[in-house]
Gaussian input, Z-matrix of N, CA and C with variables (Angstrom, degrees):
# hf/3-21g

backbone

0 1
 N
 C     1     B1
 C     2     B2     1     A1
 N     3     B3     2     A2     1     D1
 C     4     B4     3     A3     2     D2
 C     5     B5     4     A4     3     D3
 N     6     B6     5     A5     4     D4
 C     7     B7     6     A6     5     D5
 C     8     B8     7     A7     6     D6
 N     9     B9     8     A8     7     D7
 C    10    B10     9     A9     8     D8
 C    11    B11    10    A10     9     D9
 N    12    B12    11    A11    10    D10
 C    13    B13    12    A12    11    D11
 C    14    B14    13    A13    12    D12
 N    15    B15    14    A14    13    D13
 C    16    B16    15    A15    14    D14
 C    17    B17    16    A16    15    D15
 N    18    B18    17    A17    16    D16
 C    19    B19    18    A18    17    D17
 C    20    B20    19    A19    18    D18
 N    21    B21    20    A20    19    D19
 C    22    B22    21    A21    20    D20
 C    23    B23    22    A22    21    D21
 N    24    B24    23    A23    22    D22
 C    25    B25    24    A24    23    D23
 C    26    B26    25    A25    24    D24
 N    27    B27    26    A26    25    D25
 C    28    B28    27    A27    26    D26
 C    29    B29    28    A28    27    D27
 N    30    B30    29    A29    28    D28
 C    31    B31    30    A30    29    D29
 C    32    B32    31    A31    30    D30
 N    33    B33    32    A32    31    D31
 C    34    B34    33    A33    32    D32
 C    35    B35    34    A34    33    D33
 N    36    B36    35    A35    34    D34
 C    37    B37    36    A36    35    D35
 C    38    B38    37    A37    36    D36
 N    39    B39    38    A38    37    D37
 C    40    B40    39    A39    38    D38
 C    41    B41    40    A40    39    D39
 N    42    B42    41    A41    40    D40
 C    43    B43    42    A42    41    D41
 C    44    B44    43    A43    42    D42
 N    45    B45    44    A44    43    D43
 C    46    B46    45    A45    44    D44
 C    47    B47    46    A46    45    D45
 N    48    B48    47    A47    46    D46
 C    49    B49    48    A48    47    D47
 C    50    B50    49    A49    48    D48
 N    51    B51    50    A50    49    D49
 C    52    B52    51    A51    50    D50
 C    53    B53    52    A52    51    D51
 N    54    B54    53    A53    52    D52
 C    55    B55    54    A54    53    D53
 C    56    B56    55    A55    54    D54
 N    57    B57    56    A56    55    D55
 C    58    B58    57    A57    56    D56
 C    59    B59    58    A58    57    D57
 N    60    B60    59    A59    58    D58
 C    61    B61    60    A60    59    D59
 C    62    B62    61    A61    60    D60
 N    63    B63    62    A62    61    D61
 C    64    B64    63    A63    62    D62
 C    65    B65    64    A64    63    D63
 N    66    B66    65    A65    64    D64
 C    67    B67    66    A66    65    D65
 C    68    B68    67    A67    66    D66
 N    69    B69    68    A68    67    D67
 C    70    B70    69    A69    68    D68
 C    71    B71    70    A70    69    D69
 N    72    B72    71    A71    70    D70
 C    73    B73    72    A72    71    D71
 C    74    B74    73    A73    72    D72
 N    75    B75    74    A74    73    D73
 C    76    B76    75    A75    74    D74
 C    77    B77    76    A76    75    D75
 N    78    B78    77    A77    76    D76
 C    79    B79    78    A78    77    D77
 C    80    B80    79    A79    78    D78
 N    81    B81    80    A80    79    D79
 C    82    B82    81    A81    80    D80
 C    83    B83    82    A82    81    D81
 N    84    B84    83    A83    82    D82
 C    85    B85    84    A84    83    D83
 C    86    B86    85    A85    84    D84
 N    87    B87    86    A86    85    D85
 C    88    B88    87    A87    86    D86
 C    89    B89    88    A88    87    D87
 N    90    B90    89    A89    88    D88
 C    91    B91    90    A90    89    D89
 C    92    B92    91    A91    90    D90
 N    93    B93    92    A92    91    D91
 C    94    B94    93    A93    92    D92
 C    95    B95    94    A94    93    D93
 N    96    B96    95    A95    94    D94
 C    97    B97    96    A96    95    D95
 C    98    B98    97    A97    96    D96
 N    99    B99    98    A98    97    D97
 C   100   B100    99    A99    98    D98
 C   101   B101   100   A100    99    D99
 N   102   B102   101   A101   100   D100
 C   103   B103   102   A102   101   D101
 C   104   B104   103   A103   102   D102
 N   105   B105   104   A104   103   D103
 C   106   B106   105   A105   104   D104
 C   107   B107   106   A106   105   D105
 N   108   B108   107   A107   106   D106
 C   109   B109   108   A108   107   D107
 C   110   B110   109   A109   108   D108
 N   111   B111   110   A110   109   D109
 C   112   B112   111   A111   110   D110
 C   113   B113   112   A112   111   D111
 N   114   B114   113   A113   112   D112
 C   115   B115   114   A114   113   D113
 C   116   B116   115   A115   114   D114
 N   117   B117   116   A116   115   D115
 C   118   B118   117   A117   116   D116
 C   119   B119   118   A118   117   D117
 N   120   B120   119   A119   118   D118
 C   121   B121   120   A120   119   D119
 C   122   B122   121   A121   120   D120
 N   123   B123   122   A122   121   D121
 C   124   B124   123   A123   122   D122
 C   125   B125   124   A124   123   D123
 N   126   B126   125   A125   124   D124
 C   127   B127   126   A126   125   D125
 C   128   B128   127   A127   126   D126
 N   129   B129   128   A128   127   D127
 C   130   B130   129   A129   128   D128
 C   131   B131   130   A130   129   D129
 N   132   B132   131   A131   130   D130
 C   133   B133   132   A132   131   D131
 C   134   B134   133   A133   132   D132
 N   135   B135   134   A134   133   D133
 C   136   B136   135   A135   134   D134
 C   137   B137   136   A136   135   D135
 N   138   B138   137   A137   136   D136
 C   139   B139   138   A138   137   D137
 C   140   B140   139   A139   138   D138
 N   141   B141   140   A140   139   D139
 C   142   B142   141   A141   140   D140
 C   143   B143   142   A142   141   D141
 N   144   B144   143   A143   142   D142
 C   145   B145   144   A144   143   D143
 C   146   B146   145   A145   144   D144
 N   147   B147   146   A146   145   D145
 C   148   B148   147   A147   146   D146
 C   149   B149   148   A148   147   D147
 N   150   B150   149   A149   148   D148
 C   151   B151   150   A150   149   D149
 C   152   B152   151   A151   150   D150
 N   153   B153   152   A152   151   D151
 C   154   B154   153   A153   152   D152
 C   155   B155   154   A154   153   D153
 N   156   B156   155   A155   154   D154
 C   157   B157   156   A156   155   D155
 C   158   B158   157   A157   156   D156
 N   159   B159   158   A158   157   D157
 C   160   B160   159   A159   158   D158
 C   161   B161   160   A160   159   D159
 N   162   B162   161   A161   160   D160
 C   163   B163   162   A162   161   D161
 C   164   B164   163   A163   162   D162
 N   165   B165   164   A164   163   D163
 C   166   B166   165   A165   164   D164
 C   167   B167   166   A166   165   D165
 N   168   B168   167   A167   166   D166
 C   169   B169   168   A168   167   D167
 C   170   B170   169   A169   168   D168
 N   171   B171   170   A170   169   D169
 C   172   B172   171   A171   170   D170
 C   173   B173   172   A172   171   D171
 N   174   B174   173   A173   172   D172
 C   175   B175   174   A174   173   D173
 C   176   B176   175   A175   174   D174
 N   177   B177   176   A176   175   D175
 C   178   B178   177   A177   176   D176
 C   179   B179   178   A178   177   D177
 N   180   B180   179   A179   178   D178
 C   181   B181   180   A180   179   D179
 C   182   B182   181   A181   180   D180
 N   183   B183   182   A182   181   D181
 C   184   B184   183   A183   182   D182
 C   185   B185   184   A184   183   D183
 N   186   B186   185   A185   184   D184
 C   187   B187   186   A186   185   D185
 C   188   B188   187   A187   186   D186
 N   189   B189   188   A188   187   D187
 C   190   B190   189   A189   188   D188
 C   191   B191   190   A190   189   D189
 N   192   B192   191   A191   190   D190
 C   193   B193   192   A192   191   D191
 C   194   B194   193   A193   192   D192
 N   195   B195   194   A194   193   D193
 C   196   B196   195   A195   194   D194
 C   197   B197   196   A196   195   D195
 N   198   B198   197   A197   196   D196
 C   199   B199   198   A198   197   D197
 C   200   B200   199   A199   198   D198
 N   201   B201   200   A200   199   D199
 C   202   B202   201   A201   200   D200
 C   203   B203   202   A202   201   D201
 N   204   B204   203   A203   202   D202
 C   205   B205   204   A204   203   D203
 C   206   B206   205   A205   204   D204
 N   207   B207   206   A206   205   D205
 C   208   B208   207   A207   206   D206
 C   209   B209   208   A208   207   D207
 N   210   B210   209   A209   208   D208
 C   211   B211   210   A210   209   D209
 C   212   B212   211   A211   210   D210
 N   213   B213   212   A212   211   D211
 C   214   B214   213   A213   212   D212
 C   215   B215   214   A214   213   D213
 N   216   B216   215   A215   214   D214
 C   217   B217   216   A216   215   D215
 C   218   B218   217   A217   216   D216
 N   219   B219   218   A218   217   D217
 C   220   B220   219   A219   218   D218
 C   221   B221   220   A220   219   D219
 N   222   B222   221   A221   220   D220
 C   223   B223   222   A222   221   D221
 C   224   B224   223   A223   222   D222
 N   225   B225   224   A224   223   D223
 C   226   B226   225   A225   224   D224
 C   227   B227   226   A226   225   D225
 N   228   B228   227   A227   226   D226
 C   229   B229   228   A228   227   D227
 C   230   B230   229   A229   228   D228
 N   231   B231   230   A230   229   D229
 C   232   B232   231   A231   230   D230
 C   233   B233   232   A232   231   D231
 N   234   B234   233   A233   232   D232
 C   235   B235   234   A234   233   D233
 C   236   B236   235   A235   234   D234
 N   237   B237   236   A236   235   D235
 C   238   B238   237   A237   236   D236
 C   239   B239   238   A238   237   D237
 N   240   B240   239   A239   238   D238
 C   241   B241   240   A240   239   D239
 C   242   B242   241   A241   240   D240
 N   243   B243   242   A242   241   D241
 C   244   B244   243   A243   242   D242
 C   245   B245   244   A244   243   D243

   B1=1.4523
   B2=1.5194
   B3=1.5138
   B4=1.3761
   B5=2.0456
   B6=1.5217
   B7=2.0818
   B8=1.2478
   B9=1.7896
   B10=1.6474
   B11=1.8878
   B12=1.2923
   B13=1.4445
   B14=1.5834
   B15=1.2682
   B16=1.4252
   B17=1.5920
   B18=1.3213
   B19=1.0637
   B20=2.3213
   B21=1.1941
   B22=1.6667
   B23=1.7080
   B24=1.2637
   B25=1.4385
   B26=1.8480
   B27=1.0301
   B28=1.4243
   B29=1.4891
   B30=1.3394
   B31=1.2234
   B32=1.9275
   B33=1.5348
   B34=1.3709
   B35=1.5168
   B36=1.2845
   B37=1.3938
   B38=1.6730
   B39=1.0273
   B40=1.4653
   B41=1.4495
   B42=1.3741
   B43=1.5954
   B44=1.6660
   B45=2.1022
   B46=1.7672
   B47=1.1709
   B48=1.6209
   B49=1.5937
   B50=1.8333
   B51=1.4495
   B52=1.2014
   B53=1.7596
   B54=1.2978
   B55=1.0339
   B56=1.7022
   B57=1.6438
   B58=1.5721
   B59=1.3121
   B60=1.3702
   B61=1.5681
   B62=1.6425
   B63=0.9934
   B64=1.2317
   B65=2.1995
   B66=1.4302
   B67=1.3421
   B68=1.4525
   B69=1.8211
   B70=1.0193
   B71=1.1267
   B72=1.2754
   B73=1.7572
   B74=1.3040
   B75=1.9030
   B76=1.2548
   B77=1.2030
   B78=1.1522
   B79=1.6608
   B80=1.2533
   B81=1.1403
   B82=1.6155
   B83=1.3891
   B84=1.0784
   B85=1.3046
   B86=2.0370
   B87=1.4572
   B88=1.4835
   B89=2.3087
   B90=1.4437
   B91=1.2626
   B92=1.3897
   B93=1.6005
   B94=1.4168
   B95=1.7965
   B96=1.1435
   B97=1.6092
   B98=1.6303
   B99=1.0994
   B100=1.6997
   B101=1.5335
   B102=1.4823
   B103=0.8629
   B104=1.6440
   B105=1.6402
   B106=1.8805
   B107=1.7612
   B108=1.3379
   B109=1.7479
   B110=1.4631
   B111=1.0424
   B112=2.0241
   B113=1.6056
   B114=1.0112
   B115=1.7773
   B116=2.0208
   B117=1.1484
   B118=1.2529
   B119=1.6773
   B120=1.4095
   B121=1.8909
   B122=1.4081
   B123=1.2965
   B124=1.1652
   B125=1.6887
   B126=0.9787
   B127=1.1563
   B128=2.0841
   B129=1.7883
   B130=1.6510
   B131=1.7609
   B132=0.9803
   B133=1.4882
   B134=1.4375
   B135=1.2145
   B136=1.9110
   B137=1.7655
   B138=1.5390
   B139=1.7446
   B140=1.6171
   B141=1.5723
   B142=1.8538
   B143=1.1997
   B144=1.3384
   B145=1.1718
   B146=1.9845
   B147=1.3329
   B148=1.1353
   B149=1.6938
   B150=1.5062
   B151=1.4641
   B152=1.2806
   B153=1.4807
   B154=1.6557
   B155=1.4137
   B156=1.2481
   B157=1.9419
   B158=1.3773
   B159=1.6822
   B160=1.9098
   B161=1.4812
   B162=1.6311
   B163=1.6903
   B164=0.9494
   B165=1.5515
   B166=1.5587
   B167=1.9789
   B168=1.4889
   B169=1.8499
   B170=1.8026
   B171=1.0002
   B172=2.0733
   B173=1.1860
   B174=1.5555
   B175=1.2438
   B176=1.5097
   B177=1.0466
   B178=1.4044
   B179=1.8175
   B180=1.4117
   B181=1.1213
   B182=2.0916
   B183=1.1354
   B184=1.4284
   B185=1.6681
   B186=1.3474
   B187=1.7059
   B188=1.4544
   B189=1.9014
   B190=1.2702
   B191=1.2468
   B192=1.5141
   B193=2.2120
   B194=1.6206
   B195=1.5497
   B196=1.4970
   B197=1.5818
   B198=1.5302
   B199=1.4133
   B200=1.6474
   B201=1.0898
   B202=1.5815
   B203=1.4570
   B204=1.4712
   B205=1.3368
   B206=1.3794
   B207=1.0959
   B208=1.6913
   B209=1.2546
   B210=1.3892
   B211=1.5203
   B212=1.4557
   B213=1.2465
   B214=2.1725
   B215=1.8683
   B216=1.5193
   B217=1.1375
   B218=1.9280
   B219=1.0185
   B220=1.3054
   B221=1.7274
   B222=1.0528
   B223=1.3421
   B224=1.3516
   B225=1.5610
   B226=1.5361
   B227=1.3687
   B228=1.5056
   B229=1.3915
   B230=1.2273
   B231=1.4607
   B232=1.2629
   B233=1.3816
   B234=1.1922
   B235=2.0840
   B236=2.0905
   B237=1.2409
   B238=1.6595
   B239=1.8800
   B240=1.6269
   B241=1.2579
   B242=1.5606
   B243=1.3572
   B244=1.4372
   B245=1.2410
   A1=108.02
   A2=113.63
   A3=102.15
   A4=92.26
   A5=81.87
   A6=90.07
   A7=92.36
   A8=102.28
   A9=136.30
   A10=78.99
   A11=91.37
   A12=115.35
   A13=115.91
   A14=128.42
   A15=141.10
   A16=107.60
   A17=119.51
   A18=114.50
   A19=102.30
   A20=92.56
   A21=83.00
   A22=107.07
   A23=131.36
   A24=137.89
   A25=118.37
   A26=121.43
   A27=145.72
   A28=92.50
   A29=114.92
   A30=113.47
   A31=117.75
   A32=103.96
   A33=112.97
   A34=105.31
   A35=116.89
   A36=112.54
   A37=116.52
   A38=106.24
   A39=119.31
   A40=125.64
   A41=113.28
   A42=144.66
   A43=114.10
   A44=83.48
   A45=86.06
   A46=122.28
   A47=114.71
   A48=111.38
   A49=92.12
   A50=135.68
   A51=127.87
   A52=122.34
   A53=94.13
   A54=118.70
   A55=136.65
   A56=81.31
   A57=106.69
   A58=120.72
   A59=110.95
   A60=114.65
   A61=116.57
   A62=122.90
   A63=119.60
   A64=111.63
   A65=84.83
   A66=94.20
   A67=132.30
   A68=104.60
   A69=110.46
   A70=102.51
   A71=134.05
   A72=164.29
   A73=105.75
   A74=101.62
   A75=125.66
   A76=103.45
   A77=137.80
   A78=135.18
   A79=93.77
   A80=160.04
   A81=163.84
   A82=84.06
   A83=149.51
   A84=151.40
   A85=106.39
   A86=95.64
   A87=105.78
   A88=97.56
   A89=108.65
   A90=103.67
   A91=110.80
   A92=123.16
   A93=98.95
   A94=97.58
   A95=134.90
   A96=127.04
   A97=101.22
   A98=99.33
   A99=104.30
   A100=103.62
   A101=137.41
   A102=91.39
   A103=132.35
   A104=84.48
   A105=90.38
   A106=97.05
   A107=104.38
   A108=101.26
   A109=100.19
   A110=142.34
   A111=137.35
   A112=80.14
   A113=122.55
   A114=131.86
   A115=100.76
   A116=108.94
   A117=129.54
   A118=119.79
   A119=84.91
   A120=99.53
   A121=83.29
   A122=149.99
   A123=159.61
   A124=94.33
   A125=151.84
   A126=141.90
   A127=94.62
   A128=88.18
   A129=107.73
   A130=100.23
   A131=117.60
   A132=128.52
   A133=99.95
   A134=121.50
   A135=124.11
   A136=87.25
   A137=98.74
   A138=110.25
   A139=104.38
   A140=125.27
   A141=113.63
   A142=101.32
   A143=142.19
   A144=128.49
   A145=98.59
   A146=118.47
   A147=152.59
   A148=90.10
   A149=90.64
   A150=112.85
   A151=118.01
   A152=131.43
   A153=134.75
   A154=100.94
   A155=131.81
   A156=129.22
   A157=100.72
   A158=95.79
   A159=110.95
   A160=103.73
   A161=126.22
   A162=106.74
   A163=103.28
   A164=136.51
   A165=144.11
   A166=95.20
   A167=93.13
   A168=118.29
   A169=89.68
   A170=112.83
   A171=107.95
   A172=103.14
   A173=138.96
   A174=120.19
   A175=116.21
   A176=151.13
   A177=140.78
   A178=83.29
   A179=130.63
   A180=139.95
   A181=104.23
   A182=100.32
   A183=105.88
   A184=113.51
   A185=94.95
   A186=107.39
   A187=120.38
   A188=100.16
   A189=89.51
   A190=142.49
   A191=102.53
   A192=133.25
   A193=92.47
   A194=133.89
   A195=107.90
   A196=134.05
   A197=97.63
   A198=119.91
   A199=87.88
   A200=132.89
   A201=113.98
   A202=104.68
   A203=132.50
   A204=123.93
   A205=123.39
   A206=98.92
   A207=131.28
   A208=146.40
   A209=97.32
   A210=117.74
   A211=130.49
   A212=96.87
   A213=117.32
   A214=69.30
   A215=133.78
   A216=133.15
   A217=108.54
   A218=119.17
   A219=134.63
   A220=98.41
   A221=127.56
   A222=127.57
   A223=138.76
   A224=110.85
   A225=135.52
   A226=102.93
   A227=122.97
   A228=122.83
   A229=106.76
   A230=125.16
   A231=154.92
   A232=123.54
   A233=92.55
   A234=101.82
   A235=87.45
   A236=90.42
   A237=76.21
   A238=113.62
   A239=96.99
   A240=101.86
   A241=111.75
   A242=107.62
   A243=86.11
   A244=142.25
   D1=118.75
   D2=-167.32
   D3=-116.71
   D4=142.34
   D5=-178.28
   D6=-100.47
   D7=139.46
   D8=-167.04
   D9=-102.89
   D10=159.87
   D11=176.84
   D12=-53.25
   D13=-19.84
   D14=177.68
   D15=-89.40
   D16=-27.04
   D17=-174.91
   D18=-103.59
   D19=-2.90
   D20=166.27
   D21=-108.37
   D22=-30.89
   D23=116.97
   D24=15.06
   D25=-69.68
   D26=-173.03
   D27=-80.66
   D28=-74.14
   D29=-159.61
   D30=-62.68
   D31=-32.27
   D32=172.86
   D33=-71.07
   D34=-21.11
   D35=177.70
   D36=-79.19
   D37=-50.56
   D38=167.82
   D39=-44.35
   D40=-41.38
   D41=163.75
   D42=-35.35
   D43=-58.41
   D44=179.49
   D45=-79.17
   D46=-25.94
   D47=-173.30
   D48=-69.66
   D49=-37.46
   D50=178.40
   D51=-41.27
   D52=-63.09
   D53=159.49
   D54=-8.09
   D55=-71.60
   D56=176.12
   D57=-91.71
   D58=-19.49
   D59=143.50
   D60=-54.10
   D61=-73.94
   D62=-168.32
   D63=-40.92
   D64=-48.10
   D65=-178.59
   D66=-64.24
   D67=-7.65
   D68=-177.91
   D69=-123.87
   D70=19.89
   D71=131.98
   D72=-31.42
   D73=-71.09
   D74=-169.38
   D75=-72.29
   D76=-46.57
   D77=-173.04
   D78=-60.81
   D79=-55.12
   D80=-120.06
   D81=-108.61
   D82=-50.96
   D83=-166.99
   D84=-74.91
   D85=-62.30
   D86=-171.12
   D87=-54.17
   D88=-34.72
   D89=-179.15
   D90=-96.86
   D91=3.19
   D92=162.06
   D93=-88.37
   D94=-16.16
   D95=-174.74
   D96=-64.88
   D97=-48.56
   D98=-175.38
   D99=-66.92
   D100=-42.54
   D101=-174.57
   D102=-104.85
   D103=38.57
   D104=-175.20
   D105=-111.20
   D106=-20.79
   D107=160.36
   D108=-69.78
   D109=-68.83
   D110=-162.91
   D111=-40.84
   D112=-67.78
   D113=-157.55
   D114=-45.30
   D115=-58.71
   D116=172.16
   D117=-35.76
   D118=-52.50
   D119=-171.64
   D120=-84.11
   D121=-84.15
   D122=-149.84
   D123=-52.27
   D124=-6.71
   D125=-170.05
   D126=-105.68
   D127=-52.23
   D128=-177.96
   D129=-43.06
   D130=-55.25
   D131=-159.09
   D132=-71.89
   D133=-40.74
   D134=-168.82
   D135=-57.98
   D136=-62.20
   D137=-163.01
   D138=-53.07
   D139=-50.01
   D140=164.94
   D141=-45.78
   D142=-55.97
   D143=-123.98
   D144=-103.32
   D145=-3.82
   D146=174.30
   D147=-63.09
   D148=-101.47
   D149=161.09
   D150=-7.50
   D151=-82.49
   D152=-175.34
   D153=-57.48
   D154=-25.22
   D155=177.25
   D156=-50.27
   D157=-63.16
   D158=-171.53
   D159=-53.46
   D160=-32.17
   D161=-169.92
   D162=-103.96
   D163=13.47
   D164=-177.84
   D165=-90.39
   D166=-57.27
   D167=-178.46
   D168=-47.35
   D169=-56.61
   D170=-161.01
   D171=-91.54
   D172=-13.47
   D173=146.00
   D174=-99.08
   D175=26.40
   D176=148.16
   D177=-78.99
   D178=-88.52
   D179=-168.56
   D180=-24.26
   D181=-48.71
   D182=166.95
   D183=-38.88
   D184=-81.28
   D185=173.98
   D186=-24.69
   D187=-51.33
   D188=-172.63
   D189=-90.15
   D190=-12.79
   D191=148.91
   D192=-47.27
   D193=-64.32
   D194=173.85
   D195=-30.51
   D196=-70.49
   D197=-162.07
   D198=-69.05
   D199=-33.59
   D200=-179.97
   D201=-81.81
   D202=-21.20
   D203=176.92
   D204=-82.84
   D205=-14.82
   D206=154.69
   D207=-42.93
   D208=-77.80
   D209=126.22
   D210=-8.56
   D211=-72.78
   D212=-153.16
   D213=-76.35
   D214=-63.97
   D215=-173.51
   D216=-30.12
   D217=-75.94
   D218=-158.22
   D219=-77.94
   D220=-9.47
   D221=148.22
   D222=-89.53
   D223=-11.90
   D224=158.03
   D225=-65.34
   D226=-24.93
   D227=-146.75
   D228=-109.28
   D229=-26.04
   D230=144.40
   D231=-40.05
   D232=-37.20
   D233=-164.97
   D234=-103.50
   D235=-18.44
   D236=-168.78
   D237=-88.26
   D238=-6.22
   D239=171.09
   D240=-75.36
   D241=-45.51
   D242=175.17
   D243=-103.35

């Protein structure tokens, strides 16, 4: 069976739409992975960044139980001089 120019024509045509199916198979795939990792990290990062609020919140609050115990201190210390 010998193929005439119309029939390699068709078939090279057929080839590419295959082709570019598949490839746009794979793209649909390669961008749903990516975008459930962005989703992933972006979730990771809220929850650190969650996190460093709470130890920012208990040491500012820290600081300021010092500087007021501090305070009441260095005014005990004041009153006790004279």
């Amino acid at each position: 069976m010998a193929l005439d120019e119309n029939d390699l024509s068709r078939i090279t045509d057929r080839l590419k739409i295959v082709v570019h199916e598949m490839m746009q198979e794979h793209m649909d795939k390669v961008h749903a992975v990516q975008e459930a990792a962005s989703q992933k990290l972006i979730e990771d990062l809220e929850n650190k960044f969650s996190e460093m609020e709470k130890m920012v919140g208990f040491w500012k609050g820290a600081m300021w139980a010092f500087g007021g115990v501090f305070t009441i201190v260095l005014a005990l210390l004041e009153l006790a001089k004279r």
